[in-house]
C-alpha positions, -999 to +999 in steps of 0.1 A: +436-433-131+412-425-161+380-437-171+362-440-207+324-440-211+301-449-238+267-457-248+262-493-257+252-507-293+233-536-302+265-540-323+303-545-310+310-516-287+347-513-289+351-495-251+384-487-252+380-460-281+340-458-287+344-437-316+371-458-335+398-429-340+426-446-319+453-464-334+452-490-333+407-483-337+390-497-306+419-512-287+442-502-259+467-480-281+500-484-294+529-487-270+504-484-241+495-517-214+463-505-192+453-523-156+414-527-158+400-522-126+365-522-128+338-519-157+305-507-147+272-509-168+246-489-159+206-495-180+197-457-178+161-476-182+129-465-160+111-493-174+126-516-194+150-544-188+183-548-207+209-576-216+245-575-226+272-597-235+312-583-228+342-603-249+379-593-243+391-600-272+437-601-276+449-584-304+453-600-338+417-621-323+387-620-336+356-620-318+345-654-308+320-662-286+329-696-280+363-681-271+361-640-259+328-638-243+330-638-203+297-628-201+266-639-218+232-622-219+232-607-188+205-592-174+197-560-162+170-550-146+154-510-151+173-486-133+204-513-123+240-509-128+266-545-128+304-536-113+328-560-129+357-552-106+367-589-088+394-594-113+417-569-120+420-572-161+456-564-178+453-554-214+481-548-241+481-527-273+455-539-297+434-555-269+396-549-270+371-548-247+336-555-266+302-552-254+268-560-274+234-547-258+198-554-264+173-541-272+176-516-297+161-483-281+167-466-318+193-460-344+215-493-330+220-478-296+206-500-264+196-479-228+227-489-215+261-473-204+293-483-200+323-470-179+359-485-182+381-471-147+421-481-156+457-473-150+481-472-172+509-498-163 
């Protein structure tokens, strides 16, 4: 098992491979499939709330929120952390997990983080 953590942006937040040096950039890489078994997002916060919206998006996709997004402003309240683990996820190379947080803490980044726990299958 391995896990991948990030800070979120108020711009796409490409999970997989935060800083974009994979190949292919962003996504699950080449000749790789990974088994998702939970995402947890965590507003690092004392104060203030947060929101964030998660797409997974197949490869060769764009980002669509009328099609990717599964889920859509959610809220998180000061010092809370959301588990996404009821669904186990499979993902194939080029496949993107996405996430988009507000609001802007400063320099694009949000209050919240993001940890991504898979297998490789």
């Amino acid at each position: 098992m391995a896990i991948i953590s990030a800070q979120v942006k108020t711009t796409n937040t490409e999970i997989l491979d935060p800083t974009g040096v994979g190949s292919p950039a962003g996504a699950v890489p080449t000749g790789k499939t990974y088994a998702i078994t939970n995402i947890l997002i965590c507003n690092n916060s004392t104060t203030t709330a947060a929101t964030v919206d998660m797409h997974l998006v197949k490869s060769g996709s764009a980002l669509s929120n009328a099609v990717t997004r599964v889920l859509h402003d959610l809220n998180l309240p000061a010092k809370e952390t959301f588990t996404f683990d009821s669904e186990k996820i499979v993902l194939d190379q080029g496949d993107k997990i996405v996430l988009i947080g507000s609001p802007d803490a400063g320099s694009g980044l949000t209050t919240l983080s993001a940890t991504v726990s898979f297998l490789e299958v």
